[in-house]
TINU-946116 format. One record per residue (C-alpha): z negated, y negated, x; residue in three letters. Coordinates in nm, 3 decimals. Layout:
<pts>
@zz:Z	yy:Y	xx:X	resn:ALA
...
</pts>
This chain:
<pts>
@zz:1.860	yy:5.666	xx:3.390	resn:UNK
@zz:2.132	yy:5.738	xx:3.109	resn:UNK
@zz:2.453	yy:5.897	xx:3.141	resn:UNK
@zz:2.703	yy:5.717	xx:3.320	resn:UNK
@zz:3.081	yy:5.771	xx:3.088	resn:UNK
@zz:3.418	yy:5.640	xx:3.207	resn:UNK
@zz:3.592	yy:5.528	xx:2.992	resn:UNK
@zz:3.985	yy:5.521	xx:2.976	resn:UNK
@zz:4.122	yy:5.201	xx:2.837	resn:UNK
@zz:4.447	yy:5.125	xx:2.752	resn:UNK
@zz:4.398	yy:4.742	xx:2.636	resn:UNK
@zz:4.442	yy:4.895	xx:2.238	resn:UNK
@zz:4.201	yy:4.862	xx:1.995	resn:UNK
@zz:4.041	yy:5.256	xx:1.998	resn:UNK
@zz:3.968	yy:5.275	xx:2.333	resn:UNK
@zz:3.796	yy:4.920	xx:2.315	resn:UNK
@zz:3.581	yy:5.040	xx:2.068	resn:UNK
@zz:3.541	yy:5.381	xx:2.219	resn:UNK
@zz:3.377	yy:5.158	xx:2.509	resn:UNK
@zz:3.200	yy:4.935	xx:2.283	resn:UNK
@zz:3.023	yy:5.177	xx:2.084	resn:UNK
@zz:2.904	yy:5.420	xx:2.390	resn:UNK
@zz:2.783	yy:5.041	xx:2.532	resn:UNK
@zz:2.586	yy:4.996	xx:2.184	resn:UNK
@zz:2.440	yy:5.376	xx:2.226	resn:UNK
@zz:2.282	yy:5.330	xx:2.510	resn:UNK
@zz:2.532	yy:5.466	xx:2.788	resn:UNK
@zz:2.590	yy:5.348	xx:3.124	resn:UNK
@zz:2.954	yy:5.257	xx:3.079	resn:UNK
@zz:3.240	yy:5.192	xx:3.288	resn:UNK
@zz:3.630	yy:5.092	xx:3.195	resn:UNK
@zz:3.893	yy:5.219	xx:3.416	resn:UNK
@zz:4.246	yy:5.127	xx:3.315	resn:UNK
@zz:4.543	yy:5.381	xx:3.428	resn:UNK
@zz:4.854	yy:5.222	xx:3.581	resn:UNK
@zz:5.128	yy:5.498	xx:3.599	resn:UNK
@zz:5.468	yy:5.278	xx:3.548	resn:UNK
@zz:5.562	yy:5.017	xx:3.800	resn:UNK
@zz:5.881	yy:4.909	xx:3.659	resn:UNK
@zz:5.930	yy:4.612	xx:3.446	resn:UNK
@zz:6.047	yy:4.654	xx:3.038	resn:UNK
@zz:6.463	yy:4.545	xx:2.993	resn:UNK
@zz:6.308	yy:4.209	xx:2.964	resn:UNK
@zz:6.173	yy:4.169	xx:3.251	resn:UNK
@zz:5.798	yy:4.184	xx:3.112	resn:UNK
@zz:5.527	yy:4.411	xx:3.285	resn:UNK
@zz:5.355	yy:4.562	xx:3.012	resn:UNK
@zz:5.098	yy:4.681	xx:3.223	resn:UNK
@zz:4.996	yy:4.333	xx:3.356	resn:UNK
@zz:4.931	yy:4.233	xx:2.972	resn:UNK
@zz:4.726	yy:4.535	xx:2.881	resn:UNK
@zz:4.495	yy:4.480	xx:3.198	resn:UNK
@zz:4.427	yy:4.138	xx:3.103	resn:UNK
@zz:4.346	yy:4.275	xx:2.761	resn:UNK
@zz:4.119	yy:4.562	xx:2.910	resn:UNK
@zz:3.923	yy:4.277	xx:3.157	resn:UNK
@zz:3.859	yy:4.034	xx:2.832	resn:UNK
@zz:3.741	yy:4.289	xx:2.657	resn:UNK
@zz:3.509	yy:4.446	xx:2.895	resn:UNK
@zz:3.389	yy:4.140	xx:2.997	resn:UNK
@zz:3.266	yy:4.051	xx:2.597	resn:UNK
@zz:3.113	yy:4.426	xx:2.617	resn:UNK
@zz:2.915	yy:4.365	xx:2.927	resn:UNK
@zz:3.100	yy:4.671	xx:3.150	resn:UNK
@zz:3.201	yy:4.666	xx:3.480	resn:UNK
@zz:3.576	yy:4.782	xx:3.520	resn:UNK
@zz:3.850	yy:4.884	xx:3.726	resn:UNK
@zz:4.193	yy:4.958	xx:3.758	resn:UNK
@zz:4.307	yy:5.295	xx:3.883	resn:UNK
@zz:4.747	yy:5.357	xx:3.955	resn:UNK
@zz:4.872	yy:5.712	xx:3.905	resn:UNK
@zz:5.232	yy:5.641	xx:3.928	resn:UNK
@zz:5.316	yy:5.894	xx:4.172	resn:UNK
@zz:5.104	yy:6.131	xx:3.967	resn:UNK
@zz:5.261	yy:6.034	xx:3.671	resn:UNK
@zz:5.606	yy:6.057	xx:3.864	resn:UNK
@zz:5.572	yy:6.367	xx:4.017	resn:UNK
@zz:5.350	yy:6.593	xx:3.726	resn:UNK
@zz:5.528	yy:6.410	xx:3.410	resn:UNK
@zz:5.809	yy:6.208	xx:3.432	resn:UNK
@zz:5.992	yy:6.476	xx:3.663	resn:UNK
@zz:5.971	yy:6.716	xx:3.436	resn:UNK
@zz:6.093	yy:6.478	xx:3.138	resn:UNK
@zz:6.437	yy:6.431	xx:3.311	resn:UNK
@zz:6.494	yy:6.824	xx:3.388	resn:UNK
@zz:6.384	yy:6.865	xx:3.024	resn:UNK
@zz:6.664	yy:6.632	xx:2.883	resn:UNK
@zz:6.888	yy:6.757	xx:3.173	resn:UNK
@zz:6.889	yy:7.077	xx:3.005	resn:UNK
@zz:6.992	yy:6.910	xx:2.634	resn:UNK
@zz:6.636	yy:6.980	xx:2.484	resn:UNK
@zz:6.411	yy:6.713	xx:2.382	resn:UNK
@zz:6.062	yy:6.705	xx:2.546	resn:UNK
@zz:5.730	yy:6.515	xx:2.448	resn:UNK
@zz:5.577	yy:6.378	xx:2.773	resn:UNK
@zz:5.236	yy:6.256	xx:2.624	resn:UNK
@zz:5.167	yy:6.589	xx:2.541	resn:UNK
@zz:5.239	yy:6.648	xx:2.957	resn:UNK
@zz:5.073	yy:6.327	xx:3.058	resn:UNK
@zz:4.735	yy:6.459	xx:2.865	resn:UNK
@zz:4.734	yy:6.735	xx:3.074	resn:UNK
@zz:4.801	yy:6.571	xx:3.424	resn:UNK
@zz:4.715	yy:6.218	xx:3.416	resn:UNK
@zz:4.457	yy:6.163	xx:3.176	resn:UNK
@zz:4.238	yy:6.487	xx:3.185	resn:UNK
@zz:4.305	yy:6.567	xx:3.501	resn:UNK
@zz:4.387	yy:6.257	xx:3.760	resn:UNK
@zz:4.156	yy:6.034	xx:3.513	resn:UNK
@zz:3.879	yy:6.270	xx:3.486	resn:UNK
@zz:3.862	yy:6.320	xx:3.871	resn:UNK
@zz:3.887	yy:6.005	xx:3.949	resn:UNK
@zz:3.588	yy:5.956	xx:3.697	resn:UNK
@zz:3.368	yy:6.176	xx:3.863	resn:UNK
@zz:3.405	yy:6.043	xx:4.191	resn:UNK
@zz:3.247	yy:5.721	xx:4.018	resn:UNK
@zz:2.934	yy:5.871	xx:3.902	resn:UNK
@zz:3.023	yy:6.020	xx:3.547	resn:UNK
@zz:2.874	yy:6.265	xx:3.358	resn:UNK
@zz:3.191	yy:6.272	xx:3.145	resn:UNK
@zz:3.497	yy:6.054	xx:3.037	resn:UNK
@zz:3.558	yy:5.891	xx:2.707	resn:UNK
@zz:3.872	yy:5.808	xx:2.542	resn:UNK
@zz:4.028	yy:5.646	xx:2.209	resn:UNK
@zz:4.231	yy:5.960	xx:2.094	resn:UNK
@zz:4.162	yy:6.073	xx:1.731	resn:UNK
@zz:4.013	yy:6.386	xx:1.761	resn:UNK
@zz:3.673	yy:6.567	xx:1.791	resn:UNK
@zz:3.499	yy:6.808	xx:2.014	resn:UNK
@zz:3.179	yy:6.945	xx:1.963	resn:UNK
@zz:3.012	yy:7.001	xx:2.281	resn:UNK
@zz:3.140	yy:7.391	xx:2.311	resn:UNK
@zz:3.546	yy:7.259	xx:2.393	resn:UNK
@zz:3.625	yy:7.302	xx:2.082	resn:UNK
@zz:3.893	yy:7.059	xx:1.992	resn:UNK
@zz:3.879	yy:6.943	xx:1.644	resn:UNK
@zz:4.125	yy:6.736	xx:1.425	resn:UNK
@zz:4.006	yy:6.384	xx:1.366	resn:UNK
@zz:3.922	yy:6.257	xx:1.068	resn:UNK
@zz:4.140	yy:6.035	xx:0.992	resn:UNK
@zz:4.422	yy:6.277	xx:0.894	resn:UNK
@zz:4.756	yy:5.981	xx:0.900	resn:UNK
@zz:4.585	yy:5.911	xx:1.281	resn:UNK
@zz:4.510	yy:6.289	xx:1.414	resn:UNK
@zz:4.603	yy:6.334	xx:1.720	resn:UNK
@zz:4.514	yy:6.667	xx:1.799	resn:UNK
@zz:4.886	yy:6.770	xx:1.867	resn:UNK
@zz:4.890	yy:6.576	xx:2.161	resn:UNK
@zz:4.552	yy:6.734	xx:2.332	resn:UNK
@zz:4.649	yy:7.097	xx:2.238	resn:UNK
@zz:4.719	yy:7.180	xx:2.641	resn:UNK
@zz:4.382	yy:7.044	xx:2.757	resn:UNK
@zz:4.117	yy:7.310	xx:2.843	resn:UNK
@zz:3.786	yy:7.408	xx:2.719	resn:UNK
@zz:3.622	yy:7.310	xx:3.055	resn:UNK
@zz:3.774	yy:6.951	xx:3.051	resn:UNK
@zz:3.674	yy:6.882	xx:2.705	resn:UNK
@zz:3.313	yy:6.986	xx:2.788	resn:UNK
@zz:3.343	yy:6.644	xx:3.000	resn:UNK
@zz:3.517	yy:6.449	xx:2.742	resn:UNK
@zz:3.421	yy:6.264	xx:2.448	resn:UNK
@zz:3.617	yy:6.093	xx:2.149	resn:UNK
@zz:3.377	yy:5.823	xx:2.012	resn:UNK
@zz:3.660	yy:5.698	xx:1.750	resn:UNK
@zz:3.741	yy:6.061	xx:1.626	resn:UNK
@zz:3.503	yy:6.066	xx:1.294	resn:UNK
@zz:3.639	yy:5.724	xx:1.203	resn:UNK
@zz:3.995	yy:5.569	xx:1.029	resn:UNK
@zz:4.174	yy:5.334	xx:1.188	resn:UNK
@zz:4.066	yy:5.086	xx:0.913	resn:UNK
@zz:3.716	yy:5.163	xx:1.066	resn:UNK
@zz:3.793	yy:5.097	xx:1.417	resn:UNK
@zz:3.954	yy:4.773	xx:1.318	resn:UNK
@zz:3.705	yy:4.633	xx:1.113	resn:UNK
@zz:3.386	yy:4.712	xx:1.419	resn:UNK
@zz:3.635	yy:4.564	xx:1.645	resn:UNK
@zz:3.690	yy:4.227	xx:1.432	resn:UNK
@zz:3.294	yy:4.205	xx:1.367	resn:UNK
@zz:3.199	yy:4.224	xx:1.741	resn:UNK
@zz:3.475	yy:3.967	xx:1.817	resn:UNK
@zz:3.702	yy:4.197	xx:2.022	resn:UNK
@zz:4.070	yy:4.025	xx:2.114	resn:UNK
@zz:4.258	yy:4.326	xx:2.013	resn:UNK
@zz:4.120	yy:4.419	xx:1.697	resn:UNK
@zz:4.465	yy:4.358	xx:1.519	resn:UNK
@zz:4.653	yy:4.422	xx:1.796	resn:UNK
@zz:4.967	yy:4.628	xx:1.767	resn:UNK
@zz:4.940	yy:5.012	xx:1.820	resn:UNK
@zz:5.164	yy:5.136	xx:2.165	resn:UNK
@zz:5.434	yy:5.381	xx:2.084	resn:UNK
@zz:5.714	yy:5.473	xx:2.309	resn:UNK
@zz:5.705	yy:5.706	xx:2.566	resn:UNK
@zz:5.350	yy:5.769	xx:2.734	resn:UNK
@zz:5.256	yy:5.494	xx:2.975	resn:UNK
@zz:5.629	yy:5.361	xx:3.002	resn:UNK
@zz:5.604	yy:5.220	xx:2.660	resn:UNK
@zz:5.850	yy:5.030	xx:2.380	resn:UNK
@zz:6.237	yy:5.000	xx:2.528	resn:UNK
@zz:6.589	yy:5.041	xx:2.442	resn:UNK
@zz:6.562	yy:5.419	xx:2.514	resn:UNK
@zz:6.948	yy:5.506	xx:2.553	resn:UNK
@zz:6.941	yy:5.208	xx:2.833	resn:UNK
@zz:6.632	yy:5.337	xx:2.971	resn:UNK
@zz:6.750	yy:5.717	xx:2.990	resn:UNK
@zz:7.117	yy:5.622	xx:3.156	resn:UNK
@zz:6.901	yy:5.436	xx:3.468	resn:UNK
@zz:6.810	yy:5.817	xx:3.557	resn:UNK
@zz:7.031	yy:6.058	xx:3.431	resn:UNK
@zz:7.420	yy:6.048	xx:3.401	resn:UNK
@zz:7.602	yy:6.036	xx:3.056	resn:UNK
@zz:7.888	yy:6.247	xx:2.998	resn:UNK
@zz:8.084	yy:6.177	xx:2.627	resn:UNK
@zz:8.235	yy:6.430	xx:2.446	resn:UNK
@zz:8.336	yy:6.561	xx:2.128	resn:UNK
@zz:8.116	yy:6.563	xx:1.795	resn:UNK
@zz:8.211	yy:6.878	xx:1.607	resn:UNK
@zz:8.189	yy:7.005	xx:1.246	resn:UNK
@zz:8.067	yy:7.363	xx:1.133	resn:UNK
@zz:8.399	yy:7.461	xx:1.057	resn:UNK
@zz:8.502	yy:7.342	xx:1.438	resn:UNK
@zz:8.659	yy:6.955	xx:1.361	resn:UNK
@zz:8.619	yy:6.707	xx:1.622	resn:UNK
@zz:8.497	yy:6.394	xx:1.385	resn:UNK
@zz:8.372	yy:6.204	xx:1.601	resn:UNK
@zz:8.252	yy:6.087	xx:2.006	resn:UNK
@zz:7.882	yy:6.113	xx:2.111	resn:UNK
@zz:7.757	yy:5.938	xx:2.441	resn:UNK
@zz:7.611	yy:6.203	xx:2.616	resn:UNK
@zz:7.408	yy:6.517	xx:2.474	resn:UNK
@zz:7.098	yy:6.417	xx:2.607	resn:UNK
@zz:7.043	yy:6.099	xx:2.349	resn:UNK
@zz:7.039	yy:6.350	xx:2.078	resn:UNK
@zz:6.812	yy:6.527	xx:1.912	resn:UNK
@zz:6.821	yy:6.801	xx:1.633	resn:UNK
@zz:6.789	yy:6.626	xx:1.246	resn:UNK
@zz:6.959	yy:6.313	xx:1.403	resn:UNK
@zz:7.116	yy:6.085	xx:1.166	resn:UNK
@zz:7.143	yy:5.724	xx:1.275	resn:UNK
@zz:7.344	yy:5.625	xx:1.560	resn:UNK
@zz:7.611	yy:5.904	xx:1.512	resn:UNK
@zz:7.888	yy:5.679	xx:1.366	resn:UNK
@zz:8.076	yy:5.909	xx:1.195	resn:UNK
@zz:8.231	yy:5.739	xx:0.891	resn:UNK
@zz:8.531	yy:5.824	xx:0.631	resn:UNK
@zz:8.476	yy:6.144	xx:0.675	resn:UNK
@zz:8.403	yy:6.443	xx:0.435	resn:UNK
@zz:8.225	yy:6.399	xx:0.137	resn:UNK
@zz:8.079	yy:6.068	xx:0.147	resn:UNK
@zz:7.732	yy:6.257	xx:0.228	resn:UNK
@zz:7.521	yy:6.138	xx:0.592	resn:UNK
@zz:7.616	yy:6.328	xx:0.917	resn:UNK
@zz:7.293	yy:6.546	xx:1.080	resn:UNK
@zz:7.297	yy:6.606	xx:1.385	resn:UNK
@zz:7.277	yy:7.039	xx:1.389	resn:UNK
@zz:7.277	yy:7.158	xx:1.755	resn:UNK
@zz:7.435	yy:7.146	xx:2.111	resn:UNK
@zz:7.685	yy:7.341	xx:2.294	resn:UNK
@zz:7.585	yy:7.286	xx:2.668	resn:UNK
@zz:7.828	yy:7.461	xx:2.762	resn:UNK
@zz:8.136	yy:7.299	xx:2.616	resn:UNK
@zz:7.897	yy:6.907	xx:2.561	resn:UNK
@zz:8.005	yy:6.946	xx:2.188	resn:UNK
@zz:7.753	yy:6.795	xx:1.963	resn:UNK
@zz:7.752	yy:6.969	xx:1.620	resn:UNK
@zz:7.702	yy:6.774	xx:1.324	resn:UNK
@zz:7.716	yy:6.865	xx:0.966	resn:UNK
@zz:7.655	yy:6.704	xx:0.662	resn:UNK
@zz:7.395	yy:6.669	xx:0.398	resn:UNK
@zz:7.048	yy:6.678	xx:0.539	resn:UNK
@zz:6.938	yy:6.960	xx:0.384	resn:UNK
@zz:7.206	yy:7.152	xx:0.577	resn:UNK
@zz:7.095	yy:7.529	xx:0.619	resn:UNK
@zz:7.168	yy:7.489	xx:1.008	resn:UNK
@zz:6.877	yy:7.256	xx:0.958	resn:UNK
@zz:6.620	yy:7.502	xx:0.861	resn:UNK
@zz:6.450	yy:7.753	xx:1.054	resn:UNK
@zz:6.169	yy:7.999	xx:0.998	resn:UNK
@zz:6.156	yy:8.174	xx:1.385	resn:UNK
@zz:6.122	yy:8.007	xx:1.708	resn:UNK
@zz:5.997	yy:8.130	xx:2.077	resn:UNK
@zz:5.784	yy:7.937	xx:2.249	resn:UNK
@zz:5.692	yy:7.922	xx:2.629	resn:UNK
@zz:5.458	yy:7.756	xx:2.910	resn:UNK
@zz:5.200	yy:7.897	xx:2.645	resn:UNK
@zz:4.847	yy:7.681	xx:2.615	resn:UNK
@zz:4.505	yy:7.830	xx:2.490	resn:UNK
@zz:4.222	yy:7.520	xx:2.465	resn:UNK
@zz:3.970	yy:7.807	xx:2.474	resn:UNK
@zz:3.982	yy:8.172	xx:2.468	resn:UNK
@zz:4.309	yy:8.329	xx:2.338	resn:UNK
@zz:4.267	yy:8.394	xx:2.006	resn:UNK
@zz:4.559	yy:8.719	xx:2.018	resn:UNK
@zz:4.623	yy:8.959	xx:2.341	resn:UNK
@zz:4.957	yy:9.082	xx:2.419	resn:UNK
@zz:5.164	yy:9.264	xx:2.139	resn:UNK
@zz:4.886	yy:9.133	xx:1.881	resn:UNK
@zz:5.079	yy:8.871	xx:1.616	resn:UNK
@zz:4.791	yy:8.571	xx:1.436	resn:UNK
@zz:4.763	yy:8.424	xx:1.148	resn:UNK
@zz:4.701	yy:8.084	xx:1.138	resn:UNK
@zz:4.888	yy:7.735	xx:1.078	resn:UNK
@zz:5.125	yy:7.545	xx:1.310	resn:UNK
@zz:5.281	yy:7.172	xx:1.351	resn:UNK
@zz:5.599	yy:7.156	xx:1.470	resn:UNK
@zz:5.596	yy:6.795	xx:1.534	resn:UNK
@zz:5.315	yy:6.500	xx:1.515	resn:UNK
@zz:5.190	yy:6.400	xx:1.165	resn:UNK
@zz:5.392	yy:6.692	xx:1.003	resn:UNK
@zz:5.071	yy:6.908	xx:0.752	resn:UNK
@zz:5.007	yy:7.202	xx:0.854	resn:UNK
@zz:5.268	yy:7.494	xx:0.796	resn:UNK
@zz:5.141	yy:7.859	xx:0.760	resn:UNK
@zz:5.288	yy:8.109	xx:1.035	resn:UNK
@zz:5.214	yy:8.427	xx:1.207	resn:UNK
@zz:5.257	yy:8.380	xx:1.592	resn:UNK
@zz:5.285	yy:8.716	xx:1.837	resn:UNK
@zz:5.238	yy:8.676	xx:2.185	resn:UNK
@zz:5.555	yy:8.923	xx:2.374	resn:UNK
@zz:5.582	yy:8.883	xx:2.761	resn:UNK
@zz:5.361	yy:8.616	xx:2.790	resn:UNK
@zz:5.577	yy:8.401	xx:2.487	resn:UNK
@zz:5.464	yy:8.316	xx:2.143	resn:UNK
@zz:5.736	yy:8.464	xx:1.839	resn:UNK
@zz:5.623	yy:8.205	xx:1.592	resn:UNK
@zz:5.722	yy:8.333	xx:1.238	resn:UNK
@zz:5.726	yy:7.975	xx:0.959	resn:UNK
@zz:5.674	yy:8.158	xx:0.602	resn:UNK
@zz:5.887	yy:7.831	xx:0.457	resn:UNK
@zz:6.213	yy:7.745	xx:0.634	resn:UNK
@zz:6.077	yy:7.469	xx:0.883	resn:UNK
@zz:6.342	yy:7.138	xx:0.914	resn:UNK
@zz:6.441	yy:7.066	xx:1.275	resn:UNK
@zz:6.244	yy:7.232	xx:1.468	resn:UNK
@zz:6.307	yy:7.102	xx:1.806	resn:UNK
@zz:6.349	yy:7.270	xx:2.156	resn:UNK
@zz:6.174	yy:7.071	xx:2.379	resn:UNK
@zz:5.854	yy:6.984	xx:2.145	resn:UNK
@zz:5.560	yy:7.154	xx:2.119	resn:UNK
@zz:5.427	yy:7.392	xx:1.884	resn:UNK
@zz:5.091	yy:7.361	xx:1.759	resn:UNK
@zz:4.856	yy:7.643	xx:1.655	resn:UNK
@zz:4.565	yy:7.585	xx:1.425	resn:UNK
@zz:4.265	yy:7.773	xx:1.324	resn:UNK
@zz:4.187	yy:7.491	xx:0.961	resn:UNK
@zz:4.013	yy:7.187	xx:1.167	resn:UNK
@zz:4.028	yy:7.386	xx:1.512	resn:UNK
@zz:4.314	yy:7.358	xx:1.756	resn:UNK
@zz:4.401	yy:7.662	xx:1.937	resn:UNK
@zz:4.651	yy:7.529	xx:2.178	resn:UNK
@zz:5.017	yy:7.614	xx:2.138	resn:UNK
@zz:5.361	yy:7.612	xx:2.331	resn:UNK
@zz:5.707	yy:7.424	xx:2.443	resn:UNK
@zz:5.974	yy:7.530	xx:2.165	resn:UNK
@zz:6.281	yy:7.729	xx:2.421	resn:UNK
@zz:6.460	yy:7.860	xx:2.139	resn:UNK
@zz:6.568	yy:7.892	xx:1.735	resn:UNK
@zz:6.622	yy:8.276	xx:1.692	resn:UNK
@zz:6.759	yy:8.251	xx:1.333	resn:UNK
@zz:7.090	yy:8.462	xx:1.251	resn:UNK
@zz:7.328	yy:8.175	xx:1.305	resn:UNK
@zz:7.158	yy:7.938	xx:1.540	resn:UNK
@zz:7.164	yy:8.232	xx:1.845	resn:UNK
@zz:7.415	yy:8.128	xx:2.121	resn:UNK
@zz:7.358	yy:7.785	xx:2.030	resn:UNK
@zz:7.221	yy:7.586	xx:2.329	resn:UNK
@zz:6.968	yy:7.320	xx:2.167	resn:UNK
</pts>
């Protein structure tokens, strides 16, 4: 009898093929698709009900069974809870890094066992090799790798990335010759699971806005912002400052919580945009820890998806990682994670807390 793998499917194009090629291997395969958002877009469109009707055509072409699994309270109560108090306290978090953890190696992978599985299967762009090692995909514009750094060694063991040693190009191309629906179907972004919306609109349903003054270095109101929480560090667009200064783009620079100024300042290469030390908490080993306390690493680090790697020494103090950048680092954001690499390996990382550069201390971000 072979190995019975679940299969989480989005209705995209790499976890289709994910499916398709563990189908073509031999495996006894089965597509579950997640529901974890019960609310309709701003236009009145269920997202959801579209990317079911994707997953069913497309299983049905494979020859799987498949079912439909809703984690919305889970999803509610692990992820999007936290997302509020995170933008509640003016930083800027990154839920699918949350939602990885909780929903789909955790809910997913239990309720995947409960069907019969030897392990899960997913489209994410990564590698493992059997040990829980998690490994950059190949594809390096598509590696997602960032997003998986605060799932264990134990739930990787039961996981496997069948689209990880391909390109995108690749995954299209199998799913156009085996006739799949979605082979040129749009990749999701947007928030994990609540998808593509006006997100100011979105954010105001939950939390309230409270305007206030934007504010130059040198401590000149120029301008109004809508609340702090639709702002992030590096911000440029949507500031409206205009007439103003030299004719160069506003950046948005930092926050002051405590009097909801937004500091802006212009020129995006604006020293208050450049860091080289950050602390980092709630921190996340894939495997063993690769430093014990008081002990500092050497190793690389993304500070955001997509960015190359940047060389750093990390120390781990009370539990925290000191992350030292040897180049000045642009916007590095409270809120998002920090990424540790060993080359190819992921180590697992942190949440950014705080910017300790001379000049950016008292500043709440």
């Amino acid at each position: 009898m072979s190995e019975r793998i679940v299969v989480g499917m989005s209705g995209g194009v790499d976890s289709s093929v994910a499916a398709l090629l563990l189908k073509e291997q031999g495996y006894d395969v089965v597509g579950v698709f997640m529901k974890n958002w019960e609310e309709e877009d701003e236009n009145g469109v269920c997202t959801a009900e579209n990317d079911w009707a994707d997953v069913r055509e497309v299983c049905e072409i494979i020859g799987i069974p498949y079912y439909s699994v809703n984690f919305a309270k889970e999803y509610w109560d692990r992820v999007f809870s936290y997302f509020l108090k995170e933008y509640r306290a003016g930083r800027t978090p990154n839920p699918d890094v949350l939602c990885n953890r909780e929903i789909k190696f955790r809910a997913f992978l239990d309720f995947a066992m409960t069907l019969g599985a030897g392990r899960i299967a997913t489209g994410h762009f990564v590698r493992t090799d059997g040990e829980g090692r998690l490994l950059k995909g190949i594809d390096p514009g598509k590696d997602q790798s960032y997003f998986l750094y605060m799932v264990h060694a134990a739930q990787l063991k039961k996981s496997v990335f069948p689209v990880g040693g391909m390109t995108k190009a690749e995954v299209r191309e199998i799913a156009a010759a085996r006739g799949l629906p979605v082979s040129a179907k749009k990749d999701s972004t947007g928030v994990c699971f609540i998808g593509e919306r006006n997100f100011k609109k979105f954010l105001a349903e939950y939390l309230p806005a409270q305007p206030g003054d934007m504010v130059s270095p040198e401590g000149e109101v120029v301008g109004q912002h809508d609340g702090l929480m639709y702002y992030t560090l590096g911000q440029r667009r949507g500031l409206g400052i205009g007439g103003r200064g030299d004719g160069r783009s506003w950046f948005v620079i930092g926050k002051d919580l405590e009097h909801n100024r937004l500091l802006v300042a212009q020129g995006e290469d604006h020293p208050m945009l450049y860091s080289s030390l950050c602390r980092a908490e709630d921190v996340t080993w894939i495997g063993k820890a690769p430093i014990r306390e008081g002990e500092t690493l050497r190793c690389s680090a993304k500070f955001r998806y997509r960015q190359a790697d940047q060389p750093v020494e990390a120390t781990l103090e009370n539990g925290q990682l000191l992350i030292h950048a040897l180049e000045p680092q642009r916007a590095v954001t409270p809120g998002q994670s920090a990424v540790l690499y060993n080359g190819e390996e992921c180590l697992g990382g942190g949440i950014v807390t705080e910017i300790l550069d001379a000049g950016h201390t008292g500043l709440n971000f």
